[in-house]
OpenMM code with the backbone's topology and positions (N, CA, C; nanometers):
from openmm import Vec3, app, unit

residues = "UNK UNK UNK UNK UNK UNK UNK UNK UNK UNK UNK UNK UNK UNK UNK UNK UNK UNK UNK UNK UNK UNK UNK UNK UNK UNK UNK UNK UNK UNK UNK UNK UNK UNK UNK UNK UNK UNK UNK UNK UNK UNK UNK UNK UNK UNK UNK UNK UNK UNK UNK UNK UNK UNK UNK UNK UNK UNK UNK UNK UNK UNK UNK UNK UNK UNK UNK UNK UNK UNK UNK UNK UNK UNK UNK UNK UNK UNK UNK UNK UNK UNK UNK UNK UNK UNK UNK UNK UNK UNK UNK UNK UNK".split()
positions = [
    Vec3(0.0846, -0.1177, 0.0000),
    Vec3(0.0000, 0.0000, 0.0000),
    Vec3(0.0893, 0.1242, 0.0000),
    Vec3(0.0295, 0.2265, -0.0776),
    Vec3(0.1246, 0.3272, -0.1320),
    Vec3(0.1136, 0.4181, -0.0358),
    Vec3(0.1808, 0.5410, 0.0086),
    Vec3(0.1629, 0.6431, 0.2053),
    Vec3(0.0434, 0.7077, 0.1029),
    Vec3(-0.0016, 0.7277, -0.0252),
    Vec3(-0.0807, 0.8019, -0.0827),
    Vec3(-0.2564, 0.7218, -0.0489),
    Vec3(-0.2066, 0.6220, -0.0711),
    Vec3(-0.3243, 0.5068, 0.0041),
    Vec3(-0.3564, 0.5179, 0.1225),
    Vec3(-0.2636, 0.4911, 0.1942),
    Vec3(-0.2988, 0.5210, 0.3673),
    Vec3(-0.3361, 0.6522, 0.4467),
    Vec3(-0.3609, 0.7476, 0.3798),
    Vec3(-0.3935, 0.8844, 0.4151),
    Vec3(-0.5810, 0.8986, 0.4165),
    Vec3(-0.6072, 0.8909, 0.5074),
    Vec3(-0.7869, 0.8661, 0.5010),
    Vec3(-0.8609, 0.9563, 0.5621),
    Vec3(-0.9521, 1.0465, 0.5070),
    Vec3(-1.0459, 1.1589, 0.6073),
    Vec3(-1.0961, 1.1183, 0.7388),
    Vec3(-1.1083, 1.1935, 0.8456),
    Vec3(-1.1419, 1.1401, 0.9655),
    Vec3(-1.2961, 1.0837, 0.8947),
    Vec3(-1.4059, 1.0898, 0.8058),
    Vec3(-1.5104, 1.0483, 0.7359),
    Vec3(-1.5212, 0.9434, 0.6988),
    Vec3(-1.3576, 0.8833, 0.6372),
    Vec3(-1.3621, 0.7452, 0.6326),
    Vec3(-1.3442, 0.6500, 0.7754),
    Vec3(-1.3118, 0.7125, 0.8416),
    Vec3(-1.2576, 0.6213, 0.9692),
    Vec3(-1.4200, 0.6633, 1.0295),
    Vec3(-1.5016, 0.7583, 1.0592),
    Vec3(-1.6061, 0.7097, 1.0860),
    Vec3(-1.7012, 0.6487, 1.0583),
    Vec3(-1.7053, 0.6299, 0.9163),
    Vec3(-1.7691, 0.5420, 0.8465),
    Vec3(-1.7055, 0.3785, 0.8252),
    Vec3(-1.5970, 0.3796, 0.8220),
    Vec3(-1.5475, 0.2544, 0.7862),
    Vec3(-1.4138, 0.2097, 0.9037),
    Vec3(-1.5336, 0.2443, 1.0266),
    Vec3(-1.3781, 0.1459, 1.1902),
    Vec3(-1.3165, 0.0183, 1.1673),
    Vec3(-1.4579, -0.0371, 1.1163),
    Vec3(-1.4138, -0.1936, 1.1075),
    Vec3(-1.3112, -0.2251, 1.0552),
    Vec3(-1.3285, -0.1796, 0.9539),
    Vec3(-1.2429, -0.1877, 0.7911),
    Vec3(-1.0796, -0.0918, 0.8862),
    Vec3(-1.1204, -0.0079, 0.8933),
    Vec3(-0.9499, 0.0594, 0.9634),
    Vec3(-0.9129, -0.0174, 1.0358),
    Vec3(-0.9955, -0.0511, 1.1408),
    Vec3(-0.8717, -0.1694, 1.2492),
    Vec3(-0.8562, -0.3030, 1.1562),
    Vec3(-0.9174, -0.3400, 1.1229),
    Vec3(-0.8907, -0.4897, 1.0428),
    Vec3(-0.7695, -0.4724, 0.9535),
    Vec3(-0.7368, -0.3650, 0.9304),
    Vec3(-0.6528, -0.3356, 0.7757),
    Vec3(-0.5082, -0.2535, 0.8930),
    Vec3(-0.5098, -0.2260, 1.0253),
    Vec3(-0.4244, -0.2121, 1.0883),
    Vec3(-0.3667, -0.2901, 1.1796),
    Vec3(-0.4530, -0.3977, 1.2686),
    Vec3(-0.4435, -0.5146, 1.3109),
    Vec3(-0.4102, -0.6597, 1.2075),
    Vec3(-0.4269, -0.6560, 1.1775),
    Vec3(-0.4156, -0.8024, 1.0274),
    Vec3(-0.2859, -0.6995, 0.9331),
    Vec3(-0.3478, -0.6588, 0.8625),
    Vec3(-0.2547, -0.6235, 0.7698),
    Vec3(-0.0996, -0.5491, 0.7649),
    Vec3(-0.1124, -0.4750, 0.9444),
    Vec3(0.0108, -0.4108, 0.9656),
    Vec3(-0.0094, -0.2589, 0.8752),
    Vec3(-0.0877, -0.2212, 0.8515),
    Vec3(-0.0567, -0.0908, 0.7793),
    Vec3(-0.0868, 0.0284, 0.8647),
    Vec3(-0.0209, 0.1378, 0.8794),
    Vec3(-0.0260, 0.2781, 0.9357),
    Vec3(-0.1254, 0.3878, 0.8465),
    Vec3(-0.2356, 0.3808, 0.9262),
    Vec3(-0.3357, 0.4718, 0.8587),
    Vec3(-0.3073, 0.6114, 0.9115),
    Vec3(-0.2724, 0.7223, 0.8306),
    Vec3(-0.2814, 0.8702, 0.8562),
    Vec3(-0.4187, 0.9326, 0.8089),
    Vec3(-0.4816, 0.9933, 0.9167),
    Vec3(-0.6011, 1.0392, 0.9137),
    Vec3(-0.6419, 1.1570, 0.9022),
    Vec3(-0.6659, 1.2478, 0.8292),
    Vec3(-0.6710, 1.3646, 0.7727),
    Vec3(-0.8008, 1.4765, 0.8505),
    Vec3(-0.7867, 1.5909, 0.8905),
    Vec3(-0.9523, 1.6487, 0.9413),
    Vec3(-0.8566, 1.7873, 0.8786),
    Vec3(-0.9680, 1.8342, 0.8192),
    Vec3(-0.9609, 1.9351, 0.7256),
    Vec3(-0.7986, 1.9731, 0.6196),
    Vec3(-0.8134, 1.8561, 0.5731),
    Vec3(-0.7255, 1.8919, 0.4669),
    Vec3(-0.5254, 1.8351, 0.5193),
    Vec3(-0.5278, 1.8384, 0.6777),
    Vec3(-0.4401, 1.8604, 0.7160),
    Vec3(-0.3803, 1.6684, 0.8115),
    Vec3(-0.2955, 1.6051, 0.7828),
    Vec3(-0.2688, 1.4713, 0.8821),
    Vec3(-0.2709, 1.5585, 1.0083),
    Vec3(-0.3648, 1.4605, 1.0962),
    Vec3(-0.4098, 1.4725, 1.2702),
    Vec3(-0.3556, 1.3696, 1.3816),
    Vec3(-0.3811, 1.2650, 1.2737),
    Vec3(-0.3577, 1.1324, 1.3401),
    Vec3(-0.3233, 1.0159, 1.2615),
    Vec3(-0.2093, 0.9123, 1.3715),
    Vec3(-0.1715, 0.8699, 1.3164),
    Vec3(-0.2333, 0.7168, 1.3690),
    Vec3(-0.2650, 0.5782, 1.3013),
    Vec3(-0.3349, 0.5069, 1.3626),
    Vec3(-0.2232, 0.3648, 1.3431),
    Vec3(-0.1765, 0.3118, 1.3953),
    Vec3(-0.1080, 0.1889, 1.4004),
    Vec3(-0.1503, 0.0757, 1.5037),
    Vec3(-0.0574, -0.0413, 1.4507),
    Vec3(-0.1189, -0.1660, 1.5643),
    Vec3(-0.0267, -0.1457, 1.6608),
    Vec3(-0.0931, -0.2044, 1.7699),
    Vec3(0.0079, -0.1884, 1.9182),
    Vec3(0.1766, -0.2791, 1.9169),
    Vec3(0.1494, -0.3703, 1.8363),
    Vec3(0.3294, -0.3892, 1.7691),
    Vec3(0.4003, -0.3242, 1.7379),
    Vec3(0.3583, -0.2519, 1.6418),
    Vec3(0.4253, -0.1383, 1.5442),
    Vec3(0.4547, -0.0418, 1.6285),
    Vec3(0.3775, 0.0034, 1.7323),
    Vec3(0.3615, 0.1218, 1.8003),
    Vec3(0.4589, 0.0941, 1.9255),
    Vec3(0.4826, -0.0473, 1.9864),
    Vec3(0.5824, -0.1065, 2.0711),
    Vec3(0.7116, -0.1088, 2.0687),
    Vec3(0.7708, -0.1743, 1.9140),
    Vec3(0.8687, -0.1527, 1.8286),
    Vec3(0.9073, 0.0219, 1.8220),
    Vec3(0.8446, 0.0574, 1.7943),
    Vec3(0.8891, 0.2114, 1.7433),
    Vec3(0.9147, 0.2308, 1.9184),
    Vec3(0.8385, 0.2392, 1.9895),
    Vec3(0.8838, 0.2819, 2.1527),
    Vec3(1.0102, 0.2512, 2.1719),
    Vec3(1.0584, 0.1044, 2.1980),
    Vec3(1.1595, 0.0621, 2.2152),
    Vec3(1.2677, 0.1095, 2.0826),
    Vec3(1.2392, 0.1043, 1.9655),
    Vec3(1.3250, 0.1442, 1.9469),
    Vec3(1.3947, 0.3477, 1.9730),
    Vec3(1.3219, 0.3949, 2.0047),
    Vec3(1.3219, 0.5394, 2.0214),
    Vec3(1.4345, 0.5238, 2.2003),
    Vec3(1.3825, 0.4175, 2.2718),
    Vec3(1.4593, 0.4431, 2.4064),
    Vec3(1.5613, 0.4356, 2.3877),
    Vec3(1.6161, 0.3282, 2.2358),
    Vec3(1.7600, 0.2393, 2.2345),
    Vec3(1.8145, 0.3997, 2.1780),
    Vec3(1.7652, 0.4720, 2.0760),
    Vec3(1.8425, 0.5962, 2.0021),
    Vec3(1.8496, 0.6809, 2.1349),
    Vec3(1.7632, 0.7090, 2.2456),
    Vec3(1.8285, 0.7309, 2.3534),
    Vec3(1.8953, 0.7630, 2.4441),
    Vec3(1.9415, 0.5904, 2.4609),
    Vec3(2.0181, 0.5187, 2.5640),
    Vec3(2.1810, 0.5810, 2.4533),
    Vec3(2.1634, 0.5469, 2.3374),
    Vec3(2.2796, 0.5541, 2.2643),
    Vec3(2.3119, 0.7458, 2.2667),
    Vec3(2.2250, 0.8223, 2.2502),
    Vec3(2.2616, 0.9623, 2.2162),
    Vec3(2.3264, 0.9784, 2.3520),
    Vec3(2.2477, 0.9457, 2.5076),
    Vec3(2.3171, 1.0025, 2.6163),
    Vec3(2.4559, 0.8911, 2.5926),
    Vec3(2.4591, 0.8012, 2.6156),
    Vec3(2.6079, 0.7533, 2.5968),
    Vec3(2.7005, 0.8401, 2.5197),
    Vec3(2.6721, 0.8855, 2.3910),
    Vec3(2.8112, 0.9648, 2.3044),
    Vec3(2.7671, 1.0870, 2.3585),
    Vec3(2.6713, 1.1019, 2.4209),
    Vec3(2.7128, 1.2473, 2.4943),
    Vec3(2.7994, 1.2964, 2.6067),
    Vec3(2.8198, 1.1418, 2.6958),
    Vec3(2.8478, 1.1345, 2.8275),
    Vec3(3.0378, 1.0825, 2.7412),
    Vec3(3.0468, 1.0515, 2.6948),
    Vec3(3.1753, 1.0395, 2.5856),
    Vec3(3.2220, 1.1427, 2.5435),
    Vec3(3.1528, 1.1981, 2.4592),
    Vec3(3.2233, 1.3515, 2.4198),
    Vec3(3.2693, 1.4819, 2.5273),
    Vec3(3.1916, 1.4346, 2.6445),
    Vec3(3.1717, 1.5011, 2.7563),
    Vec3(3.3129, 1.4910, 2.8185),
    Vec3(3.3525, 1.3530, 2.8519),
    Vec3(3.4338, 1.2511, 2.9140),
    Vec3(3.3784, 1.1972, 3.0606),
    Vec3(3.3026, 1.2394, 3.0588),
    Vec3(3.2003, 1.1385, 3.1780),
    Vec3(3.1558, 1.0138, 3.1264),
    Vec3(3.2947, 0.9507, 3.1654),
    Vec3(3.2599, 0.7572, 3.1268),
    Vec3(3.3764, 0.6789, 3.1866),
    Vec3(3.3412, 0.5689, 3.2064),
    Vec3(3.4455, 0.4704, 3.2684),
    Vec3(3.4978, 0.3528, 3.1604),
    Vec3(3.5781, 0.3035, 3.1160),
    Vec3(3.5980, 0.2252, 3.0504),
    Vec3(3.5366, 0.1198, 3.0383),
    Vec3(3.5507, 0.0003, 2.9676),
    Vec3(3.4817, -0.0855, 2.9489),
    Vec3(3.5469, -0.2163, 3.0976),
    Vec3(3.6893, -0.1965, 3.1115),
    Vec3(3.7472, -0.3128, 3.2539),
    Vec3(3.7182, -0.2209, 3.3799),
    Vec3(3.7341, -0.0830, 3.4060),
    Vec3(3.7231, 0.0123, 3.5121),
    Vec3(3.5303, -0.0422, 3.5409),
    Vec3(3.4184, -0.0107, 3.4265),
    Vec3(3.3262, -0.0539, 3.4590),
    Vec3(3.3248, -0.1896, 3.5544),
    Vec3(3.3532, -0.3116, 3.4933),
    Vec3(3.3705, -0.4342, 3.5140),
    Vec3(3.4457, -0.4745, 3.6528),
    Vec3(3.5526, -0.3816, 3.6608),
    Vec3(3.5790, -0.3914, 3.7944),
    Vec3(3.5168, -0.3982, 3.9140),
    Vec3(3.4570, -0.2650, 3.8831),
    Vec3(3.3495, -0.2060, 4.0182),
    Vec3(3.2229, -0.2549, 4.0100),
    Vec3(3.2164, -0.3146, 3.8826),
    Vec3(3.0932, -0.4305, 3.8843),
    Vec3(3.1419, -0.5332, 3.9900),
    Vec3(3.2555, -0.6149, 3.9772),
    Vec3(3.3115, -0.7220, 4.0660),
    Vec3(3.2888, -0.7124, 4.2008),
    Vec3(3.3831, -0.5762, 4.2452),
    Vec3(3.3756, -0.5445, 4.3519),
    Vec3(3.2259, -0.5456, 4.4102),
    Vec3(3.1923, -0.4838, 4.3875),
    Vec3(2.9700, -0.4489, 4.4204),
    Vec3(2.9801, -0.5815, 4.4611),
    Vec3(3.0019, -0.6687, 4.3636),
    Vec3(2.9271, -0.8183, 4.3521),
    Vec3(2.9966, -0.8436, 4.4967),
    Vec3(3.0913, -0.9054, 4.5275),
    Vec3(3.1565, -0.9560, 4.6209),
    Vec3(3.1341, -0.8550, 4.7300),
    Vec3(3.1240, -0.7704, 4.8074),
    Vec3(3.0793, -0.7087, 4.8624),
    Vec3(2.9386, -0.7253, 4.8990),
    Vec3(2.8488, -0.8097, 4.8002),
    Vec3(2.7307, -0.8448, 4.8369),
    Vec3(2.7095, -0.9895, 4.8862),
    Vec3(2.8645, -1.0306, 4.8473),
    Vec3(2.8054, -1.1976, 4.8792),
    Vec3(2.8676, -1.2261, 5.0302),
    Vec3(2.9361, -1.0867, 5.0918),
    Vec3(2.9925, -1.0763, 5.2638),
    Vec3(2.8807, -1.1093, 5.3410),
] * unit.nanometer
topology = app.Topology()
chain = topology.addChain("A")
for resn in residues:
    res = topology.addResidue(resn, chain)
    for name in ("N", "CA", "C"):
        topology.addAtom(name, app.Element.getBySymbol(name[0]), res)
């Protein structure tokens, strides 16, 4: 389905729910929903919409990391690991 396809008046989605969730649930497609001329909303399945979450935390998790890098607020990869050790053993006293 072409993004020219998936663009639907809020008119069609009140007229045709069934048909929108069936064709977003089953089929996986992202309906953009139009009210006056202009996209309002965007309608996806709760997978799609899960995926995109998680992936948005991982871009993130990754931007504060090269920020905390460029910064130089970071510990190496054995300095980490160390004081991981330590913690550990310290917990098993």
């Amino acid at each position: 389905m072409k993004l020219a396809q998936r663009v639907k008046p809020i008119s069609y989605l009140k007229s045709h729910a069934s048909e929108v969730l069936r064709t977003v649930a089953q089929e996986k497609k992202t309906l953009l929903i139009t009210h006056h001329g202009e996209v309002k909303l965007v309608i996806q399945g709760i997978e799609d919409y899960e995926a995109l979450q998680e992936s948005l935390a991982l871009l993130k998790i990754l931007a504060l990391g090269e920020e905390k890098r460029r910064s130089g607020k970071f510990k190496s990869a054995k300095k980490a690991f160390d004081d991981l050790r330590k913690r550990i053993k310290g917990l098993e006293k």
